[in-house]
LUMBAKOL-66911 format. One record per residue (C-alpha): residue number from 1; residue in three letters; z, y, x. Coordinates in nm, 3 decimals, m for minus. Layout:
residues N
R;num;residuo;c3;c2;c1
R;NUM;ALA;Z;Y;X $
...
END
This chain:
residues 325
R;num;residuo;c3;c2;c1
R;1;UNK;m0.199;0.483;m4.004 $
R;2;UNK;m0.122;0.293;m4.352 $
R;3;UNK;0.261;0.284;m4.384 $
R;4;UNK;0.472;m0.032;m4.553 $
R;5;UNK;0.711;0.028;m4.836 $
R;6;UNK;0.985;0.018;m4.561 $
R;7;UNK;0.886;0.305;m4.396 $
R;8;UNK;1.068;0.610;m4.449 $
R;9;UNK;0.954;0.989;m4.534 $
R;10;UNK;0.950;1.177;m4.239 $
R;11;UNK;1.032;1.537;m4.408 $
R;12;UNK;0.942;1.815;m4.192 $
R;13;UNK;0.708;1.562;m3.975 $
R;14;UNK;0.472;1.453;m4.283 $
R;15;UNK;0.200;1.704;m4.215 $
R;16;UNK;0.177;1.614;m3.874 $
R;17;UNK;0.183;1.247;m3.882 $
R;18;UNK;m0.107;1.334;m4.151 $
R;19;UNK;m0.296;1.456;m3.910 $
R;20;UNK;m0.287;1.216;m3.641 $
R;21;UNK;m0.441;0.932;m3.939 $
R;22;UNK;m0.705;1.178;m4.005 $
R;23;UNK;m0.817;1.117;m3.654 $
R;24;UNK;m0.664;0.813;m3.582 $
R;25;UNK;m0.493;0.880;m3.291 $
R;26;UNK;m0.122;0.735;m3.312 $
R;27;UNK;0.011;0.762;m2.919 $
R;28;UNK;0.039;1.077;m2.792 $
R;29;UNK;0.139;1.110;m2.419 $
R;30;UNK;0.095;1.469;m2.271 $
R;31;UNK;0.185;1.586;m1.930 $
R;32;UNK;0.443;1.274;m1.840 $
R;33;UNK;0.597;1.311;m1.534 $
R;34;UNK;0.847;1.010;m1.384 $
R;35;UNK;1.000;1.060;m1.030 $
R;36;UNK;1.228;0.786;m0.887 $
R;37;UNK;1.404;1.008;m0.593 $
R;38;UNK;1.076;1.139;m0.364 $
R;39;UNK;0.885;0.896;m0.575 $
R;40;UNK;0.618;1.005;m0.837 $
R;41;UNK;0.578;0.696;m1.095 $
R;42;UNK;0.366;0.890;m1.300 $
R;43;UNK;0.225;1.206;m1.237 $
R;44;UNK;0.103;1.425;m1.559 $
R;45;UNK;m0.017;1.191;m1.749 $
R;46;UNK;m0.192;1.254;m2.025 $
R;47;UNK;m0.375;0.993;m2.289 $
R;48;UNK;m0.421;0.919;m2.673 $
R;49;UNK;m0.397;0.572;m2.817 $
R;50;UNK;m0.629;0.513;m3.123 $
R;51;UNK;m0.556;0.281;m3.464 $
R;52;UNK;m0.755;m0.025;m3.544 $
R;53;UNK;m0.877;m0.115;m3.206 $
R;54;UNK;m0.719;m0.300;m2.853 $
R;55;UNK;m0.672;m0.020;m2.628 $
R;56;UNK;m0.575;m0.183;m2.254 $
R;57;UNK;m0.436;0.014;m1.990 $
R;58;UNK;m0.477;m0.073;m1.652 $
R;59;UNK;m0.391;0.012;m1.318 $
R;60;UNK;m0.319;m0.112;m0.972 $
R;61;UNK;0.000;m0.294;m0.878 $
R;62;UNK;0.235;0.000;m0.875 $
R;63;UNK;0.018;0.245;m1.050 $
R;64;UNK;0.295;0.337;m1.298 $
R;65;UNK;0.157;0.141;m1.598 $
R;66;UNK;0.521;0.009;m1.678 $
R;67;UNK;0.711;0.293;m1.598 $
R;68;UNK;0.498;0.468;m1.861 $
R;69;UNK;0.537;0.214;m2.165 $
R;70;UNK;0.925;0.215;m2.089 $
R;71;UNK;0.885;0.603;m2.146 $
R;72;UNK;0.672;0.535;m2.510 $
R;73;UNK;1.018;0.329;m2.616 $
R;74;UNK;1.274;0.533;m2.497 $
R;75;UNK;1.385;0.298;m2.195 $
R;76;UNK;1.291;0.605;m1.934 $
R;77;UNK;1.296;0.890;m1.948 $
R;78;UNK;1.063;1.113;m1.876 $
R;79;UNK;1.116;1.434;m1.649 $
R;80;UNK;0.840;1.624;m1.796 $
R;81;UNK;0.568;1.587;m2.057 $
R;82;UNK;0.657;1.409;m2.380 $
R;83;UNK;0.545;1.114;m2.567 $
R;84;UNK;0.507;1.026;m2.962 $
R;85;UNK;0.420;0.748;m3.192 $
R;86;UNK;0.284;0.868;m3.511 $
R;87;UNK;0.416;1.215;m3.434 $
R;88;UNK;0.751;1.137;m3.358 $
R;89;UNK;0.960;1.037;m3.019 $
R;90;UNK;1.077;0.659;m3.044 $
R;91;UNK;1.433;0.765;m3.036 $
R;92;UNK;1.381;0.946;m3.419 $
R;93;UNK;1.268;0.626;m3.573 $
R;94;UNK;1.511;0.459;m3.762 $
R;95;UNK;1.467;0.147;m3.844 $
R;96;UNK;1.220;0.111;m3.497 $
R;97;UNK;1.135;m0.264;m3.557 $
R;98;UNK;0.982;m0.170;m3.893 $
R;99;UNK;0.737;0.055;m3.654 $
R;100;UNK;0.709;0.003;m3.352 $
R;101;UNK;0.677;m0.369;m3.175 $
R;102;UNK;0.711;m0.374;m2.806 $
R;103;UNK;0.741;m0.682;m2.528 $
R;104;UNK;0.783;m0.513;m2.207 $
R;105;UNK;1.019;m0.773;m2.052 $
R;106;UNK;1.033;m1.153;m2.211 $
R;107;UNK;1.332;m1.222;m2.062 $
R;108;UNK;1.520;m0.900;m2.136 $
R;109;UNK;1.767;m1.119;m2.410 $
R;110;UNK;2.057;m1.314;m2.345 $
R;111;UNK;2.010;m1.621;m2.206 $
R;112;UNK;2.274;m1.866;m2.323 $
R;113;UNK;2.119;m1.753;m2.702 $
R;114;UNK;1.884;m1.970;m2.898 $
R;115;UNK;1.511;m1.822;m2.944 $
R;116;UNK;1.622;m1.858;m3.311 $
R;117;UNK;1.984;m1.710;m3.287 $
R;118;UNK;1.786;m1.426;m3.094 $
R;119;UNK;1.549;m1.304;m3.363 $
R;120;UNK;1.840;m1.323;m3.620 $
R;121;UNK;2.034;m1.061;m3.400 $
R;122;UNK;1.711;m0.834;m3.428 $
R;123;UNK;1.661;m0.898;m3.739 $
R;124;UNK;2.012;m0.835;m3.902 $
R;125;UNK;2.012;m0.486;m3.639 $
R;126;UNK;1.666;m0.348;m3.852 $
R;127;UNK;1.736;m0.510;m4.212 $
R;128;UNK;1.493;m0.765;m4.135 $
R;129;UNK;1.489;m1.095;m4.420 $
R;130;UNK;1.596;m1.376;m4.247 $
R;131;UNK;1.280;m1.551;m4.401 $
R;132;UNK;1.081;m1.332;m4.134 $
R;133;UNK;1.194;m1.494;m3.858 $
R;134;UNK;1.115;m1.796;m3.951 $
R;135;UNK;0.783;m1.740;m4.051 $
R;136;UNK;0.769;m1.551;m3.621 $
R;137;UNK;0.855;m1.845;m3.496 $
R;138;UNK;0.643;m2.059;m3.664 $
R;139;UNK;0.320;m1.797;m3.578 $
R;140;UNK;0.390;m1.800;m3.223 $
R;141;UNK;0.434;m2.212;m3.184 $
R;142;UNK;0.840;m2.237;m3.092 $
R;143;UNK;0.940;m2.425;m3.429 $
R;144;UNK;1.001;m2.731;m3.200 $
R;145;UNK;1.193;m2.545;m2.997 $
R;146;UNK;1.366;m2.272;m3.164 $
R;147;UNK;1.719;m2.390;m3.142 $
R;148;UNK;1.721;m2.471;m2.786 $
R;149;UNK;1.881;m2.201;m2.493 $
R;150;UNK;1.625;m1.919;m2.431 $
R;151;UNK;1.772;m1.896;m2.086 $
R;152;UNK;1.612;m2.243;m2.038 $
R;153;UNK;1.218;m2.163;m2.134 $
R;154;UNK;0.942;m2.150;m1.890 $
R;155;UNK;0.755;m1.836;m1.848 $
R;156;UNK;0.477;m1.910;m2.119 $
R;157;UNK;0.722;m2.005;m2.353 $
R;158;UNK;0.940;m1.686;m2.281 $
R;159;UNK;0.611;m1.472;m2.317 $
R;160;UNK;0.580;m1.660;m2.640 $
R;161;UNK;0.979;m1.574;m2.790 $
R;162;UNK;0.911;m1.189;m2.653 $
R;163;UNK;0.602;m1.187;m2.879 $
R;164;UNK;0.741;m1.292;m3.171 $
R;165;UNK;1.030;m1.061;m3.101 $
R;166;UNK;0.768;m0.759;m3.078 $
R;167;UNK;0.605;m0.903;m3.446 $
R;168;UNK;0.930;m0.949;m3.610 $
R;169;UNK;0.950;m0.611;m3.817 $
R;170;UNK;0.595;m0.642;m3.886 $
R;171;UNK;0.504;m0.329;m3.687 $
R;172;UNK;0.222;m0.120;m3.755 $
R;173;UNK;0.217;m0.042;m3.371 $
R;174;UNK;0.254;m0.243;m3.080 $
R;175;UNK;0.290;m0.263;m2.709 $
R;176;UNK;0.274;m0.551;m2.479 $
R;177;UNK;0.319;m0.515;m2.113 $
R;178;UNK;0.136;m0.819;m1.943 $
R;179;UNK;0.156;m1.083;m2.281 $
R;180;UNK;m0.007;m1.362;m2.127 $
R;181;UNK;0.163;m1.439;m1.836 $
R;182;UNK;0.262;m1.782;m1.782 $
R;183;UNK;0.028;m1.902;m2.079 $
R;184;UNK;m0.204;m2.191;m2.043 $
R;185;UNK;m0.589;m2.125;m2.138 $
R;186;UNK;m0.514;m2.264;m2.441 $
R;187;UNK;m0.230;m1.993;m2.490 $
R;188;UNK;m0.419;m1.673;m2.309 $
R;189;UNK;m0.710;m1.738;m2.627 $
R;190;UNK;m0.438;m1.757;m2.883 $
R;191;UNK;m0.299;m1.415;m2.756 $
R;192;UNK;m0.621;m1.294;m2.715 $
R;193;UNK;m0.737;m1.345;m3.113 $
R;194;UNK;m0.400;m1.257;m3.206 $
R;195;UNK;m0.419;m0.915;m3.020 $
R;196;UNK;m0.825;m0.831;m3.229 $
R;197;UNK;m0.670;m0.963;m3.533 $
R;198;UNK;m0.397;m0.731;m3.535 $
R;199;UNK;m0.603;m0.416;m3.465 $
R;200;UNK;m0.851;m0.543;m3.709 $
R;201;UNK;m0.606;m0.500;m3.990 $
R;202;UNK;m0.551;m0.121;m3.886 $
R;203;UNK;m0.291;m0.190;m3.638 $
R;204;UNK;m0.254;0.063;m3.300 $
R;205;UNK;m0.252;m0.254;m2.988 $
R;206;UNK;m0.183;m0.089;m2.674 $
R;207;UNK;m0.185;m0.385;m2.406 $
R;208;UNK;m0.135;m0.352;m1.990 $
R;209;UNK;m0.279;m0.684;m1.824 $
R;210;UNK;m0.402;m0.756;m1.453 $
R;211;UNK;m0.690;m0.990;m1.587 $
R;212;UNK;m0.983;m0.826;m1.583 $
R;213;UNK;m1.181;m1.107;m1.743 $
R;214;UNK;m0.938;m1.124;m2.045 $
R;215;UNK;m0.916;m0.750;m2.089 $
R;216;UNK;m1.313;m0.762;m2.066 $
R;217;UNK;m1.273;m1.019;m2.409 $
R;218;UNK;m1.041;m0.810;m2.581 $
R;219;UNK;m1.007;m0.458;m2.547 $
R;220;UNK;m1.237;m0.216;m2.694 $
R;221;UNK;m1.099;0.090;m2.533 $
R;222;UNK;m0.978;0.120;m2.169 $
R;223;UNK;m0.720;0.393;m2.010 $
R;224;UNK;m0.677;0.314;m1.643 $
R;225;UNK;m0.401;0.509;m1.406 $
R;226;UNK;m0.377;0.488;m1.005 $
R;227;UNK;m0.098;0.636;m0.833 $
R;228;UNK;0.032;0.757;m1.199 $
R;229;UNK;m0.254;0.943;m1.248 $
R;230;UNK;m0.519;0.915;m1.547 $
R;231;UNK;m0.826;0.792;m1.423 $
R;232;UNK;m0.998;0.677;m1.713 $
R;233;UNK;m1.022;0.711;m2.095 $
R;234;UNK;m1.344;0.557;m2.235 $
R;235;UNK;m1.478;0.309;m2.455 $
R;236;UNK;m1.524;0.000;m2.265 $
R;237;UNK;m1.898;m0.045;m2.275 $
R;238;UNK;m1.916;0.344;m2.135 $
R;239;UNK;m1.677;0.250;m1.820 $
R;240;UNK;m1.844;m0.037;m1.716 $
R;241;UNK;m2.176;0.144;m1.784 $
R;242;UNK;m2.117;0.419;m1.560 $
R;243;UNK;m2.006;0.169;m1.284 $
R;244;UNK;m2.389;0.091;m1.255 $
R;245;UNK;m2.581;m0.227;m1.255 $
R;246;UNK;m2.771;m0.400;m1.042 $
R;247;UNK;m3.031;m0.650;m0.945 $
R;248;UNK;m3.062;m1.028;m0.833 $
R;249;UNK;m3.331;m1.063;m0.589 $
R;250;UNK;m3.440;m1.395;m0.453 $
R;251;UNK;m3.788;m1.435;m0.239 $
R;252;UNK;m3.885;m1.728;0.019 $
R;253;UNK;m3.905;m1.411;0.250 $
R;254;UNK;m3.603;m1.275;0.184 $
R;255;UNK;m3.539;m1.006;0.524 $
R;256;UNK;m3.893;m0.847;0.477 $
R;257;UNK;m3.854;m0.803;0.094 $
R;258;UNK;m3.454;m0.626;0.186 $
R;259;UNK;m3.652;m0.383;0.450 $
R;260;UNK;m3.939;m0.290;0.219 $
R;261;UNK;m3.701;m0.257;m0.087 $
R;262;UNK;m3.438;m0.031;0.210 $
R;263;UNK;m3.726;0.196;0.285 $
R;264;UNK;m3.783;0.234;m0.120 $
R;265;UNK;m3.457;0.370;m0.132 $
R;266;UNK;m3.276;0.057;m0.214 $
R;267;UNK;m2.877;m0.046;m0.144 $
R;268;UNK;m2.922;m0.443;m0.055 $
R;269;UNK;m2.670;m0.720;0.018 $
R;270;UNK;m2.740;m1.017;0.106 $
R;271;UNK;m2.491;m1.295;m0.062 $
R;272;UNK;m2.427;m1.579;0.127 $
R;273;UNK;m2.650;m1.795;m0.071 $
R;274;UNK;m2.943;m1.590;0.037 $
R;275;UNK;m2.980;m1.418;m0.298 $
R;276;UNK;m3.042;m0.976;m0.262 $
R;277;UNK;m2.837;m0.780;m0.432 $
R;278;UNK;m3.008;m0.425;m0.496 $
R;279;UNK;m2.895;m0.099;m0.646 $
R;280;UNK;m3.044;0.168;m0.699 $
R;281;UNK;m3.383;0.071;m0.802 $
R;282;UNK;m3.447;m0.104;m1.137 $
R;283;UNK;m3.591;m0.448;m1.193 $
R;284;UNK;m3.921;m0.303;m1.265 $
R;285;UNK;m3.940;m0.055;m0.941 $
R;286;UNK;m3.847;m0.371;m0.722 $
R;287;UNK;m4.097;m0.594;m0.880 $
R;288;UNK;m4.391;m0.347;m0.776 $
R;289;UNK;m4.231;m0.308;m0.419 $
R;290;UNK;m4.277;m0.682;m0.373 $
R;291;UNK;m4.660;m0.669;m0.499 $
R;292;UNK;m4.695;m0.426;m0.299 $
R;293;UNK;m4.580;m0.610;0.011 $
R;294;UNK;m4.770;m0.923;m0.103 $
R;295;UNK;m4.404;m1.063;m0.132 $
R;296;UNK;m4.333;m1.387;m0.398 $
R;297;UNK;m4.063;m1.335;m0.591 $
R;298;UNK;m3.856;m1.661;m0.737 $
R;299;UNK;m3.567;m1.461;m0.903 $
R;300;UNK;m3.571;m1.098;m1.069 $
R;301;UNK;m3.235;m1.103;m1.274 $
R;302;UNK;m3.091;m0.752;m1.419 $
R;303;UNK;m2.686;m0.769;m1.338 $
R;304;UNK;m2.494;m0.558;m1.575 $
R;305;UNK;m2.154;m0.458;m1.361 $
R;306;UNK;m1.837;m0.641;m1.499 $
R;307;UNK;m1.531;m0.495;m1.614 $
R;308;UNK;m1.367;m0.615;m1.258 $
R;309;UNK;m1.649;m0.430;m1.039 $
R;310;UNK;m1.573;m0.127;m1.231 $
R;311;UNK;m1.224;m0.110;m1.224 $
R;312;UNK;m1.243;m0.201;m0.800 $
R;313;UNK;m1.501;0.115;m0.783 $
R;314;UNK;m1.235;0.348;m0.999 $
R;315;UNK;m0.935;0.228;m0.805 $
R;316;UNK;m1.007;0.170;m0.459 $
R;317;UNK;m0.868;0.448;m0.332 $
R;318;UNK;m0.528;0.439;m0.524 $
R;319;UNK;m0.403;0.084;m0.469 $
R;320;UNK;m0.046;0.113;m0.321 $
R;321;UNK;m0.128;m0.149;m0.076 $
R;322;UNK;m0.447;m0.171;0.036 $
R;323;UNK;m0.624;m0.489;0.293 $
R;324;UNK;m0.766;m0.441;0.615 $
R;325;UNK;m1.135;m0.521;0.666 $
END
């Protein structure tokens, strides 16, 4: 990871942290373990977070995703297992805003506090130029509102301050927990470019989000927990990959071509539009089951699975509540 002129030697630690850019792995959680009374939040847990690329981390409502970022910053801690940034625990950093930029809660300041008022309290607690926060606020769009009550900002505008808050040191490392709720479209893209422009300058982005869509746009790497439990660690093309494809099917004589293409070996759903959906067999296979059949085909589309099909397939059994069908 390139270090700023404001970072300090880390003595006995150098070699290590060495290391760790060699391979460019700067997160290192092994073995957590977080119980809340007869609750396990996270259940050895084990992961590595990468430089220079948007690694998202995803999970089911109550899958532990927060509980493990407030261990990365010292906020929890953990029972067993341990976790570093650039070979150190958060708590040995000393100037941590120089480092490490987290937004975990938007609202965690104090309310009755201007956004700008705010950032100067960071700022003066980390040696931080007062000159920096102006030049936060005007990145993140609150100039117009800087001196008004934070207490008093909507949600997006909140999610905006807590940004700015986590940029403020100019971090080489950063960790957002949900960044784009309460942002308009408008907002979501900003946050979205802002997240790939940071890791494109070297930067470790480590980012939890519940839109599928939007991690599918941004994140290059995925790490996905249910129950507290690792899941997955891949590249996203190789997760949504090994969640299959499939194949849309349409034909004037749709039920004969879904029993010819069944006896081929074929999964097939029928949508409610009368398109097939078939796994199983390629676009190819399907195509000679229908000339076979003397069956007209008006629709032979290749589906590559999305990001949101192959999380539901990885998680379905470890959602905390589940629906009845």
């Amino acid at each position: 990871m390139q270090r700023t002129g404001r970072q300090r030697d880390l003595g006995a630690e150098s070699c290590r942290r060495e290391d760790l850019r060699d391979f460019g792995v700067v997160i290192e959680a092994r073995g957590l373990v977080k119980r809340y009374g007869t609750t396990t939040a996270v259940d050895d847990l084990t992961f590595s977070v990468r430089a220079g690329i948007v690694t998202g981390f995803l999970g089911p409502n109550g899958s532990g995703k927060s509980t493990a970022m407030r261990m990365m910053i010292g906020l929890d801690h953990p029972d067993a297992g341990s976790v570093t940034i650039d070979g150190r625990a958060y708590g040995e950093i000393t100037w941590p805003l120089h480092e490490v930029g987290a937004l975990l809660e938007a609202k965690a300041l104090h309310p009755g506090r201007s956004a700008r008022n705010h950032l100067r309290a960071l700022a003066a607690s980390n040696r931080i130029a007062r000159s920096r926060v102006e030049e936060v606020i005007e990145l993140v769009g609150l100039a117009s509102v800087a001196n008004k009550r934070a207490g008093g900002y909507s949600l997006g505008m909140g999610q905006r301050l807590g940004i700015a808050a986590a940029l403020l040191g100019d971090p080489e490392v950063l960790l957002f927990d949900e960044p784009v709720n309460g942002l308009d479209p408008e907002g979501i893209q900003w946050v979205r470019e802002l997240l790939r422009s940071l890791a494109k300058q070297g930067r470790t982005v480590f980012v939890s989000s519940h839109l599928m869509s939007e991690m599918a746009l941004t994140a290059d790497h995925v790490i996905v927990i249910g129950r507290g439990r690792l899941l997955e660690d891949a590249d996203m093309g190789e997760m949504i990959a090994r969640a299959g494809s499939s194949v849309s099917v349409r034909s004037p004589d749709a039920t004969s071509l879904a029993a010819a293409l069944t006896r081929s070996g074929a999964t097939v759903r029928r949508q409610a539009d009368g398109a097939l959906v078939v796994t199983e067999l390629d676009a190819a296979t399907i195509g000679e089951v229908a000339a076979r059949e003397h069956l007209v085909l008006h629709e032979l589309a290749p589906q590559r699975a999305s990001l949101e099909e192959a999380f539901m397939a990885l998680t379905k059994e470890h959602v905390e509540f589940g629906h009845s069908t």
